[in-house]
DOFI-689462 format. One record per atom (N, C-alpha, C): residue number from 1; residue in one letter; chain; y, x, z. Coordinates in Angstrom, 2 decimals. Layout:
N
REC     n   res   chain         v         u         w
REC   NUM     a       A         Y         X         Z
...
This chain:
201
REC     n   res   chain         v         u         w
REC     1     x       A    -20.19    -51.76     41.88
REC     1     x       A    -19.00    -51.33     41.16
REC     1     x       A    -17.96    -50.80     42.11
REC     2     x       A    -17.90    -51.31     43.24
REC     2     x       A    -17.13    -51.04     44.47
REC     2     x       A    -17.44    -49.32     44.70
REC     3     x       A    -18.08    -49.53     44.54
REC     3     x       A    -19.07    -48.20     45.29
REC     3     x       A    -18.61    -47.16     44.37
REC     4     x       A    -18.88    -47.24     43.02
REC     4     x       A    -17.91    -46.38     42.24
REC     4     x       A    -16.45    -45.89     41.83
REC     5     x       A    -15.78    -47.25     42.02
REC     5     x       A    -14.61    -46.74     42.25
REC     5     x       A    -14.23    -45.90     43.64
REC     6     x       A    -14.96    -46.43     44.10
REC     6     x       A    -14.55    -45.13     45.63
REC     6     x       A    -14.72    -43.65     45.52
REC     7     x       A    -15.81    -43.29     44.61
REC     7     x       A    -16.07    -41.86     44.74
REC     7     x       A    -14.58    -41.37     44.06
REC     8     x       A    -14.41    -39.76     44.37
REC     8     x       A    -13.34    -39.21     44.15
REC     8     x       A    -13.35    -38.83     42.82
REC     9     x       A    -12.40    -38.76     42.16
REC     9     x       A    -12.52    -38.62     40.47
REC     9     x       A    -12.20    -37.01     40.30
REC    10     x       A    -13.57    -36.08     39.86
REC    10     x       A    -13.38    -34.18     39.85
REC    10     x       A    -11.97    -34.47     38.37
REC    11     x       A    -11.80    -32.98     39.19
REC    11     x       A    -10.94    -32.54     38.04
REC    11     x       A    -11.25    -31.89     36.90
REC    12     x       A    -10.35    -31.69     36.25
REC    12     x       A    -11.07    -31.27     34.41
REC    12     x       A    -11.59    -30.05     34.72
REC    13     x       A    -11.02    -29.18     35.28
REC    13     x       A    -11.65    -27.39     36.11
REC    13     x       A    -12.54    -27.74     36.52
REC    14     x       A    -13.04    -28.58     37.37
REC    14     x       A    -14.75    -28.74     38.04
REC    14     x       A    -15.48    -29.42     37.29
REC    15     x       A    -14.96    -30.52     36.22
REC    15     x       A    -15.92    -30.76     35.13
REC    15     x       A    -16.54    -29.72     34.00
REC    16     x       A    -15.29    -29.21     33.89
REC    16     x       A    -15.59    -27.80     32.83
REC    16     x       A    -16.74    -26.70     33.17
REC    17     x       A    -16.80    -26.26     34.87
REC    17     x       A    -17.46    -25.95     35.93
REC    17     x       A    -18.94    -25.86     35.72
REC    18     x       A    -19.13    -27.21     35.83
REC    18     x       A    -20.09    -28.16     35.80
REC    18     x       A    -20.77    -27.95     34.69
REC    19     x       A    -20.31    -28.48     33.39
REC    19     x       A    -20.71    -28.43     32.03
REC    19     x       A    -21.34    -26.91     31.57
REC    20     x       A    -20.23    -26.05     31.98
REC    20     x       A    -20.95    -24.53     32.11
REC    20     x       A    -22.17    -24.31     32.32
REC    21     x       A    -22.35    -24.54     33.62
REC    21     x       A    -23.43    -24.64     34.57
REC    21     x       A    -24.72    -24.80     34.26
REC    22     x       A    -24.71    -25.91     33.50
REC    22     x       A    -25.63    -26.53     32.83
REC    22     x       A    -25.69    -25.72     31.44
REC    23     x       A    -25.23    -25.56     30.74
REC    23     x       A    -25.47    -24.93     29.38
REC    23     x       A    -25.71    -23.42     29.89
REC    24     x       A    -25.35    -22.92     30.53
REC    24     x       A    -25.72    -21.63     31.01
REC    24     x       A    -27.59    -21.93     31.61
REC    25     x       A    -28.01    -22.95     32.39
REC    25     x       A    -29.01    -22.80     32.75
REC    25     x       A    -29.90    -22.98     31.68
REC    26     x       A    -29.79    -23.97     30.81
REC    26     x       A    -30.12    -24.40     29.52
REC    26     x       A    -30.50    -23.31     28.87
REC    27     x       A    -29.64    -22.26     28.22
REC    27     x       A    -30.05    -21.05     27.73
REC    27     x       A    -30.52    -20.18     28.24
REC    28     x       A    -30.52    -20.27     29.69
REC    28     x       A    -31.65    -19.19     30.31
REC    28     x       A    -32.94    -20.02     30.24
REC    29     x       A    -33.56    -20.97     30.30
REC    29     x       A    -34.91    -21.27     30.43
REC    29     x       A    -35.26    -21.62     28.84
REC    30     x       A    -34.31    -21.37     27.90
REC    30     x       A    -34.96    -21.19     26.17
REC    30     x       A    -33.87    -19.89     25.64
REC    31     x       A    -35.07    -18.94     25.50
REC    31     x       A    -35.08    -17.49     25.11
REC    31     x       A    -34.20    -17.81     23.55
REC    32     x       A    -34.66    -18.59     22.75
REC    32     x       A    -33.83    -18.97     21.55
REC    32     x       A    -32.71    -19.21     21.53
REC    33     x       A    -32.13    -20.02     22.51
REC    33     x       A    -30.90    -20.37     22.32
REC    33     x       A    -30.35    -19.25     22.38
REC    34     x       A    -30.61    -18.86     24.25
REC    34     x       A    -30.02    -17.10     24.45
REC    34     x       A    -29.70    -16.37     23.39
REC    35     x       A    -30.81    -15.83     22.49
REC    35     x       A    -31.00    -14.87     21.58
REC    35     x       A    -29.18    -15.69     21.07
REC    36     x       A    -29.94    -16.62     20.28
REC    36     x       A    -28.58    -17.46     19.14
REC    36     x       A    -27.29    -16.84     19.78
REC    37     x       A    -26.97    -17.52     20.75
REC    37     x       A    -25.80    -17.11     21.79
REC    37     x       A    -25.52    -15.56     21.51
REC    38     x       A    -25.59    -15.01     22.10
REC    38     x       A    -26.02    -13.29     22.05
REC    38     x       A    -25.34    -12.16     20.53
REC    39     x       A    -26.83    -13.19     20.01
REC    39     x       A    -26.31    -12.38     18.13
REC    39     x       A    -25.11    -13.48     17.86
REC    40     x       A    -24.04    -14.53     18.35
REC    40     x       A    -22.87    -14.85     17.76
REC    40     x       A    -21.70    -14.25     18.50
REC    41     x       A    -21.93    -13.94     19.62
REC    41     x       A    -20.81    -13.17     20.47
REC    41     x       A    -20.79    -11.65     19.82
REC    42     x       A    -21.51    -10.77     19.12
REC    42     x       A    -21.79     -9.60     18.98
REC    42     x       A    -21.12     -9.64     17.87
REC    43     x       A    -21.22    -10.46     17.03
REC    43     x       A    -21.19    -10.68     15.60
REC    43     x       A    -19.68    -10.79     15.22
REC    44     x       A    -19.21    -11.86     16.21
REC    44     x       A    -17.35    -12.01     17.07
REC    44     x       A    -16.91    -10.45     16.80
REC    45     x       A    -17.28     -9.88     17.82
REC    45     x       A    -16.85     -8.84     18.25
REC    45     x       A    -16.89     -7.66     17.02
REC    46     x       A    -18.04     -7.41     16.55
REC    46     x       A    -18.36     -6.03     15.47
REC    46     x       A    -17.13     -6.78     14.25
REC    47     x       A    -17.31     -7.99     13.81
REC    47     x       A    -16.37     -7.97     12.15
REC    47     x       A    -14.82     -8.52     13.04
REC    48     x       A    -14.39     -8.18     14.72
REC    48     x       A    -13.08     -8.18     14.92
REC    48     x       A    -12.42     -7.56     15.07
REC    49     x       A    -13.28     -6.20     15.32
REC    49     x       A    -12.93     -4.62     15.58
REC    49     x       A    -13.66     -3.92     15.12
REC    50     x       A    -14.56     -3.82     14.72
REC    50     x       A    -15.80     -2.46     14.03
REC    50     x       A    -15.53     -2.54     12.72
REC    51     x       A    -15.12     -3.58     12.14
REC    51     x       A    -15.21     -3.43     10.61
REC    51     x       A    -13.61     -3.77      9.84
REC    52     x       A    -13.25     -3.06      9.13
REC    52     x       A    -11.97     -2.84      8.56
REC    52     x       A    -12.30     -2.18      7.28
REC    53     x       A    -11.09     -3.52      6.43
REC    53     x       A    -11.36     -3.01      4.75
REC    53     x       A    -10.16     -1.62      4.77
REC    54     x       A     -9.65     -1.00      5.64
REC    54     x       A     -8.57     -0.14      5.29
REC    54     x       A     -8.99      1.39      4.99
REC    55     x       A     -8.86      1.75      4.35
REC    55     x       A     -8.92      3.19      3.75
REC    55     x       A     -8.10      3.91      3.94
REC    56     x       A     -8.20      5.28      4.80
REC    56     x       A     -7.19      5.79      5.73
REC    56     x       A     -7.89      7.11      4.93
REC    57     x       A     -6.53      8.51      4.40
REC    57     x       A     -6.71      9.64      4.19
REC    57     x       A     -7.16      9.64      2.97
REC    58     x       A     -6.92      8.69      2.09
REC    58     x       A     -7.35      9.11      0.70
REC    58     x       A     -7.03     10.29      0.29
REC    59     x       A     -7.99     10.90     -0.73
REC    59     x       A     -7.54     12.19     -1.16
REC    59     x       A     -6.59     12.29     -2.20
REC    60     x       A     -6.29     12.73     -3.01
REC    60     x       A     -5.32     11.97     -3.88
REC    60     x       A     -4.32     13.72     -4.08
REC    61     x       A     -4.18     13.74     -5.38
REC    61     x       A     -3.56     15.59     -5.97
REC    61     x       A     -2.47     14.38     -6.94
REC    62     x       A     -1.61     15.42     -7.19
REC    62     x       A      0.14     15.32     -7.34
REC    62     x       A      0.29     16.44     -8.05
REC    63     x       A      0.56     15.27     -9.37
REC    63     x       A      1.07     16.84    -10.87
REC    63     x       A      2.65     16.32    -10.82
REC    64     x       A      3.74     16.97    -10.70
REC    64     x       A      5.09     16.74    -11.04
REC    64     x       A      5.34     17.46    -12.61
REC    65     x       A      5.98     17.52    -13.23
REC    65     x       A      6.81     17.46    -14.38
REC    65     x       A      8.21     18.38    -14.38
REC    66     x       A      7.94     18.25    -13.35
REC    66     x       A      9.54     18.63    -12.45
REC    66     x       A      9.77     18.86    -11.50
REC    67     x       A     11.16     19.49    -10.76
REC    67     x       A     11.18     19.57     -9.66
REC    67     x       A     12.76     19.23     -9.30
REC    68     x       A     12.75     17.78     -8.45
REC    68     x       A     14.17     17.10     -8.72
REC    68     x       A     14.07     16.92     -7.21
REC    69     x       A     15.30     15.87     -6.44
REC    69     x       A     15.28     15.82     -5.23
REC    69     x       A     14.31     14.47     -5.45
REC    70     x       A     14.51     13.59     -6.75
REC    70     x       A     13.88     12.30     -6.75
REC    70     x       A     12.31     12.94     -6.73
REC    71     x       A     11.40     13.31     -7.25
REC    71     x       A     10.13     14.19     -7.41
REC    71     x       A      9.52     14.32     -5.70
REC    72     x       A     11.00     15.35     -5.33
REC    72     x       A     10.46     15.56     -3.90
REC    72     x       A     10.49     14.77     -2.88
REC    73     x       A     11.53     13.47     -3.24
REC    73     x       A     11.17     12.42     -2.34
REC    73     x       A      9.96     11.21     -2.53
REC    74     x       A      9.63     11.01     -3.72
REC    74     x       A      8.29     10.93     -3.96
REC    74     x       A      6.60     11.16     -3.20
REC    75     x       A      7.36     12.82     -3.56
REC    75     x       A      6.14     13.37     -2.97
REC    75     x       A      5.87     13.20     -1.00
REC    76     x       A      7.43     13.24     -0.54
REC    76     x       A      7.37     12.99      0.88
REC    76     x       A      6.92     11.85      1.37
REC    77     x       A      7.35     10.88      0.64
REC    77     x       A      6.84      9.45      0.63
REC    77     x       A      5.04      9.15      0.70
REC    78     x       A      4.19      9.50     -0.46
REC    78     x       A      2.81      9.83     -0.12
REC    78     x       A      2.55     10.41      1.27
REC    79     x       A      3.10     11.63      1.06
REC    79     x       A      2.59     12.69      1.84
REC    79     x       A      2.73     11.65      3.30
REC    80     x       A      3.80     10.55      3.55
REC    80     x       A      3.88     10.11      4.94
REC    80     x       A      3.19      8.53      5.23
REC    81     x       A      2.42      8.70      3.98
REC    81     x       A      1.89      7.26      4.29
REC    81     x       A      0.82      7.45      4.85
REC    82     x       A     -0.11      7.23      5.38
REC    82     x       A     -1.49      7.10      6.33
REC    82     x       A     -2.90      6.60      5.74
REC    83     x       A     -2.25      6.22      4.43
REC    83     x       A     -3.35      5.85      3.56
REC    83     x       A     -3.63      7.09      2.64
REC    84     x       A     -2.57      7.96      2.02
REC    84     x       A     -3.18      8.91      1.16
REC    84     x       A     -3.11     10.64      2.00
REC    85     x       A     -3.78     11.30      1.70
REC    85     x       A     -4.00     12.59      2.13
REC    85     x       A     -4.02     13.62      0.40
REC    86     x       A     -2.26     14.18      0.94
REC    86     x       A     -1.93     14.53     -0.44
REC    86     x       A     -2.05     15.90     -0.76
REC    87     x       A     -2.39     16.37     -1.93
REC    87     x       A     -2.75     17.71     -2.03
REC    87     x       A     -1.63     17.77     -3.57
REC    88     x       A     -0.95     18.70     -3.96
REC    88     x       A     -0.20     19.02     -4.85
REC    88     x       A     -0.68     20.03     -5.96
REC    89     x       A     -0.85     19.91     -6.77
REC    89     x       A     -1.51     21.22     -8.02
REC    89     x       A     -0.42     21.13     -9.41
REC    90     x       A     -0.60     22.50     -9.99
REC    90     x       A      0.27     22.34    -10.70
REC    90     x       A     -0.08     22.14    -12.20
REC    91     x       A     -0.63     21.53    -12.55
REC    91     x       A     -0.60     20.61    -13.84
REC    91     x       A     -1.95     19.52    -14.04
REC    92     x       A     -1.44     19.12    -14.81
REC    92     x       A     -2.37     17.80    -15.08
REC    92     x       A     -4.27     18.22    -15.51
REC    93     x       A     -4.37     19.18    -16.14
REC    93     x       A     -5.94     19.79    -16.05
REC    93     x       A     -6.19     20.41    -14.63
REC    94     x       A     -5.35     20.60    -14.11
REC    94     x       A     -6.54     21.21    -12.41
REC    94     x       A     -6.36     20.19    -11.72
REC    95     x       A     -5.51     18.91    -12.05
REC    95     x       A     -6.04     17.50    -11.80
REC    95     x       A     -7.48     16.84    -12.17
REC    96     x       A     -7.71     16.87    -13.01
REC    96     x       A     -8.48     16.39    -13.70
REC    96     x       A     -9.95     16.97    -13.60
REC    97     x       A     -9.92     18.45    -13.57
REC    97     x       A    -10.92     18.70    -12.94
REC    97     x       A    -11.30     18.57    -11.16
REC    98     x       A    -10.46     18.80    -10.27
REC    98     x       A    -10.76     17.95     -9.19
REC    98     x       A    -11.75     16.70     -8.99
REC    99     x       A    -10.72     15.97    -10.51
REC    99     x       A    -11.06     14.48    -10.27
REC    99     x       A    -12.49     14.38    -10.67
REC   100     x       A    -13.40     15.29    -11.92
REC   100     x       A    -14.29     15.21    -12.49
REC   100     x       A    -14.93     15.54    -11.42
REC   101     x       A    -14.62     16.42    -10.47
REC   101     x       A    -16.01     16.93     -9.00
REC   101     x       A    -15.53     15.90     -8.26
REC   102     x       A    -15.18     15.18     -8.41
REC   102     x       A    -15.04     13.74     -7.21
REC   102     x       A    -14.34     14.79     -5.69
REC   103     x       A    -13.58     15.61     -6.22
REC   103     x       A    -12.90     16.22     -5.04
REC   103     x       A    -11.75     15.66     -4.76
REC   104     x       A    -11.08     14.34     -5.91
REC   104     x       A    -10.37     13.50     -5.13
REC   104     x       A    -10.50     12.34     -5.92
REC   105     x       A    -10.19     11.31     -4.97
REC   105     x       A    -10.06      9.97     -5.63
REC   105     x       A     -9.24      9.40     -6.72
REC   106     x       A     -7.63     10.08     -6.49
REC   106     x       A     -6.18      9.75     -7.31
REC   106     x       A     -5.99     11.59     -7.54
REC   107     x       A     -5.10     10.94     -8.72
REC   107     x       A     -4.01     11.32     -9.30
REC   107     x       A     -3.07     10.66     -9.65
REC   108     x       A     -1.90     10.92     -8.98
REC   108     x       A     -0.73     10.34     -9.46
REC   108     x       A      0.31     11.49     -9.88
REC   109     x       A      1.23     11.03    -11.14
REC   109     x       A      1.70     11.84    -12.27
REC   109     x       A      2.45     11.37    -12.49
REC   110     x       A      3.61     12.41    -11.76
REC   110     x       A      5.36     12.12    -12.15
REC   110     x       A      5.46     12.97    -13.38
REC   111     x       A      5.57     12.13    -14.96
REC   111     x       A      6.15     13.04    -15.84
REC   111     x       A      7.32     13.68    -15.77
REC   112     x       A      7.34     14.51    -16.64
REC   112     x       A      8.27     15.21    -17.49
REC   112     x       A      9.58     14.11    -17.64
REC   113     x       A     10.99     14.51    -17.36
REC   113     x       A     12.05     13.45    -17.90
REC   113     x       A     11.67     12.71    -16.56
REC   114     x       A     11.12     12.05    -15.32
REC   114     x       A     11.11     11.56    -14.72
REC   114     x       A     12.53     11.15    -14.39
REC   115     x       A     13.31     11.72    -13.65
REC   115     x       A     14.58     11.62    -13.31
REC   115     x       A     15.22     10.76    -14.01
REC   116     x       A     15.25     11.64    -14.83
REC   116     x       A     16.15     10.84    -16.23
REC   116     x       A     15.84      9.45    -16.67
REC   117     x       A     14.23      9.38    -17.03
REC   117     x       A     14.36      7.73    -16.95
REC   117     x       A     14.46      7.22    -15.81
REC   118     x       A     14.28      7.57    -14.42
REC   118     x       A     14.66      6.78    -13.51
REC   118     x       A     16.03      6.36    -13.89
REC   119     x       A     17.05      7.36    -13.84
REC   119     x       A     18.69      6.45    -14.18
REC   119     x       A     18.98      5.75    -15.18
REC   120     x       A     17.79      6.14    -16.09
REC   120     x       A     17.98      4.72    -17.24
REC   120     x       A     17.08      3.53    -16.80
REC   121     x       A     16.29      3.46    -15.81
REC   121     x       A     15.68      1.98    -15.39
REC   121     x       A     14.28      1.79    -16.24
REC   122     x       A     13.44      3.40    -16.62
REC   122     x       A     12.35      2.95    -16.76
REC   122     x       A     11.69      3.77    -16.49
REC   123     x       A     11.63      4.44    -15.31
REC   123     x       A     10.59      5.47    -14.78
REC   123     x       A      9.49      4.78    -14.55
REC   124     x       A      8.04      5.75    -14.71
REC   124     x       A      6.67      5.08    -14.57
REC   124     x       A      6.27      6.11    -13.79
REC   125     x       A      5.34      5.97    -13.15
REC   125     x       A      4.12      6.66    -12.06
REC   125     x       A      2.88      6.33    -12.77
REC   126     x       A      1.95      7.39    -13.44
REC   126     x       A      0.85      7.28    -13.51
REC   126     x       A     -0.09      7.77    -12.56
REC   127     x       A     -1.26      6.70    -12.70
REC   127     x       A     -2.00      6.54    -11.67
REC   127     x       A     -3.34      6.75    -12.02
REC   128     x       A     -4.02      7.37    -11.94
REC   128     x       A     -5.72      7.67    -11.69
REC   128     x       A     -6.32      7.38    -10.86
REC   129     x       A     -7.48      6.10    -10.96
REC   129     x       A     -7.71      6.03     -9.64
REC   129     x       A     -9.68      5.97    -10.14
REC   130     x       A    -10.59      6.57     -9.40
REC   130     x       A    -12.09      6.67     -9.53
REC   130     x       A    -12.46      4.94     -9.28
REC   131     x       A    -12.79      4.88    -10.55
REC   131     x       A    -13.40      3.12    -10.75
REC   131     x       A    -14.55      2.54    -10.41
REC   132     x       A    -15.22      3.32     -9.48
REC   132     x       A    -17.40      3.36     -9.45
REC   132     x       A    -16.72      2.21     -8.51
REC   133     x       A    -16.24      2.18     -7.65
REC   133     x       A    -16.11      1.43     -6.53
REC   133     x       A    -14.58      0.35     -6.76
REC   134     x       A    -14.77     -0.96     -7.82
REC   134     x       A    -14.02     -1.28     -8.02
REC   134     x       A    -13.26     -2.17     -6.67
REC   135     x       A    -13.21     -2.73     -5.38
REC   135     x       A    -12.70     -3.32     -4.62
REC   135     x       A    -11.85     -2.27     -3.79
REC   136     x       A    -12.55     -0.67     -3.63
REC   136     x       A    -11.73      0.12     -3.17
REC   136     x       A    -10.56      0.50     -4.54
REC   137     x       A    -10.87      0.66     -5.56
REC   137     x       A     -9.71      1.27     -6.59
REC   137     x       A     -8.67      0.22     -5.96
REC   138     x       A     -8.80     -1.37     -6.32
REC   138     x       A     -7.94     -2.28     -6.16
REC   138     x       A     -7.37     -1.70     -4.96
REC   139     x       A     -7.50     -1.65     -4.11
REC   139     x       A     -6.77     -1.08     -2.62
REC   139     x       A     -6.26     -0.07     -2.88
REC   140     x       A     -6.61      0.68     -3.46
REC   140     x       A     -5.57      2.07     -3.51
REC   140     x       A     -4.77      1.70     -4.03
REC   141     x       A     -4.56      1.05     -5.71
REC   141     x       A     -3.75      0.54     -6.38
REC   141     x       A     -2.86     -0.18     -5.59
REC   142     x       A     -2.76     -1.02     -4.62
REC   142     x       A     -1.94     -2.10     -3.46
REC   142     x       A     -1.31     -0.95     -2.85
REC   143     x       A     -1.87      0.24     -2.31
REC   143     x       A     -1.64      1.26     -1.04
REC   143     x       A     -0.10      2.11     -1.54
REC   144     x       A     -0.85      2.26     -3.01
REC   144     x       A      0.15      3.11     -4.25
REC   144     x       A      1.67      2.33     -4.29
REC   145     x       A      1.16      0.95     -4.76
REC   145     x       A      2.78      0.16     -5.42
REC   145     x       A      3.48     -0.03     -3.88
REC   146     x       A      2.71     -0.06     -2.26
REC   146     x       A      3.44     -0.18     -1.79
REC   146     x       A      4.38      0.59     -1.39
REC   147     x       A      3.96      2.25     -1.14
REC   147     x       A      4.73      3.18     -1.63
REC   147     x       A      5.65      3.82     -2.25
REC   148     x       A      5.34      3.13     -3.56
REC   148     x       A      6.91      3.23     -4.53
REC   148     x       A      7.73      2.08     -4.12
REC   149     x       A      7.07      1.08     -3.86
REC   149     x       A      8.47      0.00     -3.55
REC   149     x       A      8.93      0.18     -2.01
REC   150     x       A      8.39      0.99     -1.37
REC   150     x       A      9.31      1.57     -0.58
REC   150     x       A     10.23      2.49     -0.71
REC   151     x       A     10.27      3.18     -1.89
REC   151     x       A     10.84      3.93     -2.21
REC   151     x       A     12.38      3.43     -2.94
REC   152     x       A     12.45      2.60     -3.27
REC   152     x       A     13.49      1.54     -4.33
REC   152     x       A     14.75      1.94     -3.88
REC   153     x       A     14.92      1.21     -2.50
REC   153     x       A     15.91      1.51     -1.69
REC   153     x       A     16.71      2.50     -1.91
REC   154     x       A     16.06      4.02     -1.58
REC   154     x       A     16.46      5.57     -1.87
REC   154     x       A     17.36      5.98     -3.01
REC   155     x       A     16.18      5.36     -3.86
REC   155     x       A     16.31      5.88     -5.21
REC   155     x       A     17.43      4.82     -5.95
REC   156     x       A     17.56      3.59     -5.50
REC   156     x       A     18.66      3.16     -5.99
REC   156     x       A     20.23      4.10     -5.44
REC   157     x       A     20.20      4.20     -3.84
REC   157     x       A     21.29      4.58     -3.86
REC   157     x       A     21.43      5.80     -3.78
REC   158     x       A     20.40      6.98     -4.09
REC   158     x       A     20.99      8.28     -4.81
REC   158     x       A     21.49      7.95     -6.31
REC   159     x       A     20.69      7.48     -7.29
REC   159     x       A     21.58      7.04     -8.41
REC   159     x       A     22.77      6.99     -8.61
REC   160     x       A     23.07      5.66     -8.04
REC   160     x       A     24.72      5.20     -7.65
REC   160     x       A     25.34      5.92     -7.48
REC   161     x       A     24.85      7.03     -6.21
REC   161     x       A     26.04      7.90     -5.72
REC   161     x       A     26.18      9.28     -6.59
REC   162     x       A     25.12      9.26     -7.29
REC   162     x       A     25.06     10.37     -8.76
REC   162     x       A     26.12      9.76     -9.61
REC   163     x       A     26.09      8.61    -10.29
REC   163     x       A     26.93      7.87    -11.15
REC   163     x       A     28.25      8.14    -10.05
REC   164     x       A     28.63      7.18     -9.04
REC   164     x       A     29.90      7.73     -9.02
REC   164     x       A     30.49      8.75     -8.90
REC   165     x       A     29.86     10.20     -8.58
REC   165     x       A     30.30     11.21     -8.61
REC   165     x       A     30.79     11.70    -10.02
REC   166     x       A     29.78     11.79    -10.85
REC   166     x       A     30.07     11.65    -12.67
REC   166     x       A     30.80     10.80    -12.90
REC   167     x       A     31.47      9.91    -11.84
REC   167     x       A     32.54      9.04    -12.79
REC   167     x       A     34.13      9.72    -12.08
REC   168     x       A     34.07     10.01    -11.00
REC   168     x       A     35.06     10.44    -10.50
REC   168     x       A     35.30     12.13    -11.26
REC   169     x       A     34.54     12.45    -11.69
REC   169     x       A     34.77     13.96    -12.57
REC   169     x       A     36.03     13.86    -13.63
REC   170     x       A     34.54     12.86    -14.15
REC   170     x       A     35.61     12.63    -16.04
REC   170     x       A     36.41     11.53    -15.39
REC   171     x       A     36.79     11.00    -14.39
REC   171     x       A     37.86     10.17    -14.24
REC   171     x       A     37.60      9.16    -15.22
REC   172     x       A     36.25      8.38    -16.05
REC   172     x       A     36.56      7.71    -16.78
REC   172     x       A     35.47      6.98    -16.77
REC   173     x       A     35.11      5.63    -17.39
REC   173     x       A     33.51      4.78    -17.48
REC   173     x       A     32.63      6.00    -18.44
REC   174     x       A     31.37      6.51    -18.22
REC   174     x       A     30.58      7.42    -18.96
REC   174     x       A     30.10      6.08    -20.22
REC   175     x       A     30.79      7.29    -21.39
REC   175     x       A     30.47      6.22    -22.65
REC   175     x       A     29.80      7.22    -23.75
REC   176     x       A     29.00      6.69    -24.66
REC   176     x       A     28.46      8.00    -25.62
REC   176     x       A     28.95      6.78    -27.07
REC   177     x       A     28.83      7.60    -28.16
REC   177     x       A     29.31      7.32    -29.73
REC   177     x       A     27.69      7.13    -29.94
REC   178     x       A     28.06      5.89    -30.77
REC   178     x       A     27.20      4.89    -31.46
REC   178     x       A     27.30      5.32    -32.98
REC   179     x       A     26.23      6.39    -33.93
REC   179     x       A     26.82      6.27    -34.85
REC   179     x       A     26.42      5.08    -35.93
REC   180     x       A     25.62      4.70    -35.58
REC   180     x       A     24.98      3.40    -36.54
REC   180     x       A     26.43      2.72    -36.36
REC   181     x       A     26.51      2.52    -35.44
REC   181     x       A     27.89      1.06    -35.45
REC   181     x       A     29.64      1.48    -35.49
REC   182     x       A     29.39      3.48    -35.24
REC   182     x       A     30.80      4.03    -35.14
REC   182     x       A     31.89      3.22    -34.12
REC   183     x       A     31.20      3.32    -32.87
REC   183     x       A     31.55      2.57    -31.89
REC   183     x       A     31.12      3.06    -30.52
REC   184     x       A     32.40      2.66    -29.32
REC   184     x       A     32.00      3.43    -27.97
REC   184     x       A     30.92      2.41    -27.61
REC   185     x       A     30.05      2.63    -26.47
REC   185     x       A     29.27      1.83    -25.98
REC   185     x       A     29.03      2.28    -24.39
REC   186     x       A     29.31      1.11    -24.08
REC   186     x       A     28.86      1.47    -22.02
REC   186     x       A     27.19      1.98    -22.17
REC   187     x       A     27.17      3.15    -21.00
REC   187     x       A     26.04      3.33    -20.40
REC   187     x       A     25.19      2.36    -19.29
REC   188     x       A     24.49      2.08    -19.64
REC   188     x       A     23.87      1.37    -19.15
REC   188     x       A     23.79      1.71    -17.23
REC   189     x       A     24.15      0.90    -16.38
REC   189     x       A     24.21      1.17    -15.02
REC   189     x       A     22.71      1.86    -14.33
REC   190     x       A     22.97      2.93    -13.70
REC   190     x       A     21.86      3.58    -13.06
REC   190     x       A     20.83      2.76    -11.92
REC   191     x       A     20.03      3.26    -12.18
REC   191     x       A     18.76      2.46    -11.44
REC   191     x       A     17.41      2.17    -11.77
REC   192     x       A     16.77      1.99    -11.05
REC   192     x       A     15.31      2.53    -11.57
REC   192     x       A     14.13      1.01    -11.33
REC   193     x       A     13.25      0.93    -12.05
REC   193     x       A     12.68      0.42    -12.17
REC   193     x       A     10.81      0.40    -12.52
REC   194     x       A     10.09      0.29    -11.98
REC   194     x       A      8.50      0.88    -11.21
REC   194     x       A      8.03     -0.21    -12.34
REC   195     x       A      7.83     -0.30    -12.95
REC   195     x       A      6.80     -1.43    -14.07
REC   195     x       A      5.70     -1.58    -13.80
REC   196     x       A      5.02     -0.31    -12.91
REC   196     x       A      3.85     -1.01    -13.28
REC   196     x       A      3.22      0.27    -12.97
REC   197     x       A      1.76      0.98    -13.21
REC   197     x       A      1.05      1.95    -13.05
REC   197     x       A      0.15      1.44    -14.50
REC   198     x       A     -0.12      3.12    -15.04
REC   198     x       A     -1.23      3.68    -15.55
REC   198     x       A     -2.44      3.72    -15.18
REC   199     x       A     -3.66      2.74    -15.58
REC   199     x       A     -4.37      3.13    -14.38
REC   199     x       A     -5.94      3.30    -15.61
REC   200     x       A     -6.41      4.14    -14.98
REC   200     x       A     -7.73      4.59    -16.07
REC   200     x       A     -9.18      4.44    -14.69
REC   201     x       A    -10.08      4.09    -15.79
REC   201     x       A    -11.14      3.48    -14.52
REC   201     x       A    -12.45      4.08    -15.54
């Protein structure tokens, strides 16, 4: 027992060393383990960098309704995201045929009145998205809403600054006649609101 306490006690680095050492020789004199080893380091590597659920350059055509600054900031918005690759046409059938030759994935469709319900707080974005491949639609759909809700920001405070300009005109709160009730009534405060997408599969 003497005898053991005397030897020098290695450190955790030369035990670690050590342990290596051995499991390294271990898998060189059984071809199996190796192999095992081998196909789990590869395997690490390909689903940590080779493989990605992200969809980059979607194709995706743009029918407007209109042509507003809100429309065109819209459209800049797509056009700068990295997920869609935007092409513009002008109405909803040379959409649609695109979409029927699978020459693009989306359509998204700023109606008619867009604007306008934006300052009343119920503008919608319809959305087309090719359904064969339902885990990619879902992703576009995510790629889409994140887009418009980047957009919120903007579009709230061009509103505002639309409303106060129209209020500083007429110098007065913008009110319209109620005739059911023969009564003034406040306009409802500007601002917009994304509900949701149209989505056909």
């Amino acid at each position: 027992m003497n005898s053991e306490r005397g030897r020098p006690q290695l450190r955790f680095g030369e035990q670690l060393l050590i342990l290596l050492e051995k499991e390294w020789l271990q898998m060189v004199r059984d071809p199996v383990i190796f192999m095992g080893a081998l196909l789990l380091i590869v395997l690490i590597v390909l689903f940590g960098w080779g493989l990605s659920m992200d969809l980059l350059k979607v194709p995706a055509v743009l029918t407007a309704g209109e042509s507003t600054v809100l429309t065109a900031e819209v459209r800049a918005a797509f056009r700068g995201s990295p997920y869609f690759e935007l092409t513009e046409v002008p109405s909803r059938q040379d959409a649609e045929m695109l979409f029927a030759a699978r020459r693009t994935e989306v359509i998204i469709d700023l109606p008619p009145g867009f604007t306008r319900d934006a300052a009343m707080g119920r503008a919608q974005i319809g959305l087309t998205v090719h359904g064969v491949d339902a885990s990619a639609a879902s992703i576009i759909r995510t790629y889409a809403a994140a887009v418009v809700a980047g957009l919120s920001r903007f579009v709230k405070t061009l509103l505002c600054w639309e409303a106060l300009r129209a209020r500083r005109l007429r110098r007065q709160e913008p009110q319209h006649f109620s005739p059911a009730h023969g009564s003034m009534k406040p306009t409802p405060p500007p601002g917009i609101w994304f509900r949701g997408f149209q989505s056909w599969y």
